[in-house]
C-alpha positions as CSV (number, residue, x, y, z in Angstrom):
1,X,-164.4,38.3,3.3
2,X,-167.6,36.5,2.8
3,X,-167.7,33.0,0.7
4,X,-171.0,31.8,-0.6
5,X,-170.9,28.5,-2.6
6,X,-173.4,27.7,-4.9
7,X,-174.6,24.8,-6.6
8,X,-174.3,25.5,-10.6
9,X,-177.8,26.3,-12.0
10,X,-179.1,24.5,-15.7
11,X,-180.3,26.6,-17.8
12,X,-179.9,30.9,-17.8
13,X,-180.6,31.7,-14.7
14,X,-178.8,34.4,-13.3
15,X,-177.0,34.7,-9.8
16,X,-177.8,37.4,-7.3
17,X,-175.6,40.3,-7.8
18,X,-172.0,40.4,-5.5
19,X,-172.2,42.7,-2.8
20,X,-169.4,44.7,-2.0
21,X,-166.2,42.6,-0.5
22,X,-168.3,39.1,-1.4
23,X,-166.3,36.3,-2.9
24,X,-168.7,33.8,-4.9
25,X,-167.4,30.3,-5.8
26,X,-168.7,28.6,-8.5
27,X,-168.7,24.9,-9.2
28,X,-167.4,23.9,-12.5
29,X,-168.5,21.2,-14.5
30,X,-167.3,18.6,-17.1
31,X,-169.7,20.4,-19.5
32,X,-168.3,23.5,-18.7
33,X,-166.1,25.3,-21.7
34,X,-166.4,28.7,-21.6
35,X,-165.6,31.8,-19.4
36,X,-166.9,35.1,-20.5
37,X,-166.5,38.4,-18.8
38,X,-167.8,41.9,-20.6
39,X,-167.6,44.8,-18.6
40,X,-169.0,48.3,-19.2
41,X,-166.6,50.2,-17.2
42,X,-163.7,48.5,-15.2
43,X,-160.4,46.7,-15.0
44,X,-160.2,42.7,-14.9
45,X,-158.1,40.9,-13.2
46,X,-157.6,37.3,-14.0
47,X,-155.4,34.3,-13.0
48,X,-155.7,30.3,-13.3
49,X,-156.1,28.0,-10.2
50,X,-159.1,27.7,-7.9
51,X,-159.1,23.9,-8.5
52,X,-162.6,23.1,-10.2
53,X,-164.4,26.5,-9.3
54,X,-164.6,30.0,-10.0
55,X,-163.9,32.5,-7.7
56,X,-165.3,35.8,-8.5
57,X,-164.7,38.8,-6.4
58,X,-165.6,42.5,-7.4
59,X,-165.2,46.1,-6.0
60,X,-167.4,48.3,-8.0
61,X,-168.1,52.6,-7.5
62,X,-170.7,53.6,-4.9
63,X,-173.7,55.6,-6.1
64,X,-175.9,58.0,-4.2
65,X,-179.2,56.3,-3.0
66,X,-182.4,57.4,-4.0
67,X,-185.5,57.5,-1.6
68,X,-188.4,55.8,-3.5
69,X,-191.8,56.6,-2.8
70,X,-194.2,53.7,-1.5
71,X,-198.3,52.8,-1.3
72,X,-198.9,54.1,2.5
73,X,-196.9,56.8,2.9
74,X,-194.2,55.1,3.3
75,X,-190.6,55.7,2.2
76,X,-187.8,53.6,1.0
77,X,-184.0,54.0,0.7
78,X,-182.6,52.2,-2.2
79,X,-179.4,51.6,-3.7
80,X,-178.9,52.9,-7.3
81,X,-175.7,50.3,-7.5
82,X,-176.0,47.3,-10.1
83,X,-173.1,44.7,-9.5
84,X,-171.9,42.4,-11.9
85,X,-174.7,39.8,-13.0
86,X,-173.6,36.3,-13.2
87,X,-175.3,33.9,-15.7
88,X,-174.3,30.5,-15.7
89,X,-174.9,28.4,-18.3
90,X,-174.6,24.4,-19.4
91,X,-171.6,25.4,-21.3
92,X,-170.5,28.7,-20.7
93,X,-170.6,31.0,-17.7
94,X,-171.1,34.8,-18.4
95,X,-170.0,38.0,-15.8
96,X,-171.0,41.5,-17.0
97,X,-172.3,44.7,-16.4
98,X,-173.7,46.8,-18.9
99,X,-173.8,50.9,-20.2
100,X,-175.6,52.2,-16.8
101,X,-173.6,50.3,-14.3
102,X,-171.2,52.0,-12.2
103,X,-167.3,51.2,-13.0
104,X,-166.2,47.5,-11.6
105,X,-162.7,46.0,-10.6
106,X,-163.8,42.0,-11.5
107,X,-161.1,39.4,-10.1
108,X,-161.3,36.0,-11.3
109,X,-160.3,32.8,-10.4
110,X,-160.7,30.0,-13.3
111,X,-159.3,26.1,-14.2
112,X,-157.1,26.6,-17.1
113,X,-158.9,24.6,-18.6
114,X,-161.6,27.0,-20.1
115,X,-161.4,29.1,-23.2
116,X,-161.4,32.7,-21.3
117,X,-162.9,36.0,-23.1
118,X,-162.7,39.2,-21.5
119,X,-163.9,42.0,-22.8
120,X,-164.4,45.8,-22.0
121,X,-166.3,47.9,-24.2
122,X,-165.6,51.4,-22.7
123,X,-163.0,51.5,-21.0
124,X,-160.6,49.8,-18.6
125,X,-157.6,47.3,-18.6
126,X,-157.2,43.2,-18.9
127,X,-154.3,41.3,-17.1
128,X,-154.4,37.8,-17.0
129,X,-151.6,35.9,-15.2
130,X,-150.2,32.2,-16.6
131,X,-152.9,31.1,-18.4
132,X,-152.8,27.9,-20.5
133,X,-155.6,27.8,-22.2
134,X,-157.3,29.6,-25.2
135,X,-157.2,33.6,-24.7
136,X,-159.6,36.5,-26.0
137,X,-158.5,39.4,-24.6
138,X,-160.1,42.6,-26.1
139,X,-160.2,46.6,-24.5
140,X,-162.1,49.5,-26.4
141,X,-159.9,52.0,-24.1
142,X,-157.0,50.5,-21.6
143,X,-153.9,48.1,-21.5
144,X,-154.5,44.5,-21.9
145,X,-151.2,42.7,-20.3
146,X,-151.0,38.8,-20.9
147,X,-148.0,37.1,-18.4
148,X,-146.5,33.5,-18.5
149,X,-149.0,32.7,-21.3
150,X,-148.8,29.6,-23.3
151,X,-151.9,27.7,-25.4
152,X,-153.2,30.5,-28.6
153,X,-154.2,33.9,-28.0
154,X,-156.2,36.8,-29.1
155,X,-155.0,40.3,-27.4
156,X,-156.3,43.7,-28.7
157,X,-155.5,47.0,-27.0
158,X,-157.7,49.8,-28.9
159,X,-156.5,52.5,-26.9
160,X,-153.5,51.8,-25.0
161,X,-150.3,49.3,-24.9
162,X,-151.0,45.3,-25.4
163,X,-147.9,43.4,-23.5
164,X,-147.7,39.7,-23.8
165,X,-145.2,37.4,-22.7
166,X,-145.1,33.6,-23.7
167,X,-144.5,30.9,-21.4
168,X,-141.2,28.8,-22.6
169,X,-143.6,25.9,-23.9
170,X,-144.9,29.1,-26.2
171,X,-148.2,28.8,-28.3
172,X,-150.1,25.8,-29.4
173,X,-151.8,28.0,-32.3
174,X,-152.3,30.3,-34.9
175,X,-152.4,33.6,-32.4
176,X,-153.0,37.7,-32.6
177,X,-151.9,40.6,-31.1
178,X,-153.1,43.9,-31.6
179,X,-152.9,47.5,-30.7
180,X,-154.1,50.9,-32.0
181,X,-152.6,53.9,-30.2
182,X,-150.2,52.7,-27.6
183,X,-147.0,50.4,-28.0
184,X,-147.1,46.0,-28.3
185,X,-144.4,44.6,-26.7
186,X,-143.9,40.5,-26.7
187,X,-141.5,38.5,-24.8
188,X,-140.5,35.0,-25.9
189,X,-138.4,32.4,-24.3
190,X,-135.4,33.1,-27.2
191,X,-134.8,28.7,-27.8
192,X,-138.8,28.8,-28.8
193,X,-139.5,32.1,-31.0
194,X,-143.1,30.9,-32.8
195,X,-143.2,32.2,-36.8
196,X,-143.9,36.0,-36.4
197,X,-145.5,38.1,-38.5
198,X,-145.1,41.8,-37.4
199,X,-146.7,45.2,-38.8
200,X,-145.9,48.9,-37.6
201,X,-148.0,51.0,-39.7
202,X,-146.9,54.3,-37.6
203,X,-144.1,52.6,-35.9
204,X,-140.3,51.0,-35.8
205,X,-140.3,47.3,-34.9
206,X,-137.6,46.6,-32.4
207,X,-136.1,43.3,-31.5
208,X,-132.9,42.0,-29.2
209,X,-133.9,38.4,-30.6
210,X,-131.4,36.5,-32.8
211,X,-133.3,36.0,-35.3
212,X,-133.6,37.1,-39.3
213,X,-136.4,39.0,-40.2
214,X,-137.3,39.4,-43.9
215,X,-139.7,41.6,-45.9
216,X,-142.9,40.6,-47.2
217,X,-144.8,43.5,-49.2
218,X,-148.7,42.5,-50.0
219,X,-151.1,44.9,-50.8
220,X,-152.2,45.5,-47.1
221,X,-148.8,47.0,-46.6
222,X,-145.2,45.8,-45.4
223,X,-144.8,42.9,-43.0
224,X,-141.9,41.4,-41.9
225,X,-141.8,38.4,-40.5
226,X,-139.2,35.5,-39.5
227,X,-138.2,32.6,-41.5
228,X,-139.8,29.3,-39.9
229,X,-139.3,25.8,-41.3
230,X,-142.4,23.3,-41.0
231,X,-145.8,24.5,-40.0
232,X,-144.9,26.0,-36.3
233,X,-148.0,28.2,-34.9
234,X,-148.2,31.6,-36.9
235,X,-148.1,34.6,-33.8
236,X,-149.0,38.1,-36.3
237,X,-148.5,41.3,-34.1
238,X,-150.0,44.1,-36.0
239,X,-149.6,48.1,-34.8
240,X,-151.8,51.2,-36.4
241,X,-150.1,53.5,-34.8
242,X,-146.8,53.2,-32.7
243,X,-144.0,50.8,-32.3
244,X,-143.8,47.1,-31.8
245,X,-140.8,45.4,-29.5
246,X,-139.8,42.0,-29.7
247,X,-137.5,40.9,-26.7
248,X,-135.9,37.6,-25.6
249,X,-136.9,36.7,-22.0
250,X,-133.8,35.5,-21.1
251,X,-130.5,37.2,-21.1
């Protein structure tokens, strides 16, 4: 596999597109706060180390070529593929594709250190693997699956399950998670349950957790949520339509 390093660029300028099997490394700065991925069409795959760079690899769907007409008579073969575009910026560095790209698998990568959003707005799935900083995770159509997490987080599943489980440090904020037509599960070290706030519109809420649950009826409907002394992190899971679970991590 290929490795090309380059040297971040000021301003908006925008990387070459990867090639198929082609690994780019990215330096990241001091100024650096932001890591934003929005896909079209594709799954995303993310995980924390790489030191003080980004590695971005992708495996995107092949397209037929198209021969193209030139001044001449002559005739070129070009590829109808568009990669992922990279734009790095002072602050924030941006990977996406857009509504006529072919699907593309994007793995990343990334210090911890950065807020992370990734996003798909037609449809694929999000996993992110022991992250520890700020989380947006967001999918119009697939699973988004958050492991060994700990710092605050944003998950929303449109269409499909939302799984989350904490790191035993837990959250360090206010948090969300979020599903419309397929199940939430949440996994929490059992000695560091955050307050919870949970909604099943369409659904049971299940829980193995020893802990007491009471009713809270507002006029957006029926929560129930556990009793929490002092002002811990607030974690609200919310389902439209199917059930949540609530488990202990240990035994």
């Amino acid at each position: 596999m290929r490795q090309i390093v380059f040297c971040v660029a000021v301003g908006l300028a925008a990387y070459p597109a990867l090639s198929v099997g082609e690994t780019i490394s990215i330096p990241v700065t001091a100024d650096h706060e932001r890591v934003v991925i929005a896909l079209w069409d594709g799954d995303v795959a993310i995980s924390a180390g790489g030191g003080e760079t980004l590695l971005i690899a992708s495996d995107c769907e092949s397209r037929e070529r198209e021969i193209v007409e030139r001044d001449g008579g002559f005739r070129s073969l070009r590829s109808t593929v568009s990669l992922p575009e990279i734009v790095p910026g002072d602050a924030v560095v941006a990977i996406r594709t857009g509504e006529d790209s072919p699907r593309c698998n994007v793995t990343l990568t990334a210090p911890e250190r950065l807020d992370l959003h990734a996003r798909i707005n037609f449809s694929g799935s999000i996993t992110v693997n022991a992250w520890r900083g700020r989380l947006q995770a967001w999918s119009a159509d697939g699973d988004v699956s958050v492991n060994n997490h700990s710092g605050s987080l944003s998950v929303t599943a449109m269409n499909g399950d939302a799984s989350v489980s904490l790191a035993d440090t837990g959250i360090d904020a206010d948090s969300a998670i979020t599903a419309a037509n397929g199940t939430v599960t949440l996994t929490v070290n059992p000695t560091n349950v955050p307050a919870l706030r949970a909604q099943a519109r369409w659904g049971d809420i299940q829980t193995n957790l020893d802990v007491e649950f009471e009713e809270v009826v507002e006029a957006g409907g029926t929560w129930f949520a556990t009793e929490r002394e002092g002002a811990a992190p607030l974690l609200t899971v919310r389902n439209l339509n199917r059930d949540i679970v609530i488990r202990s991590s240990g035994p």
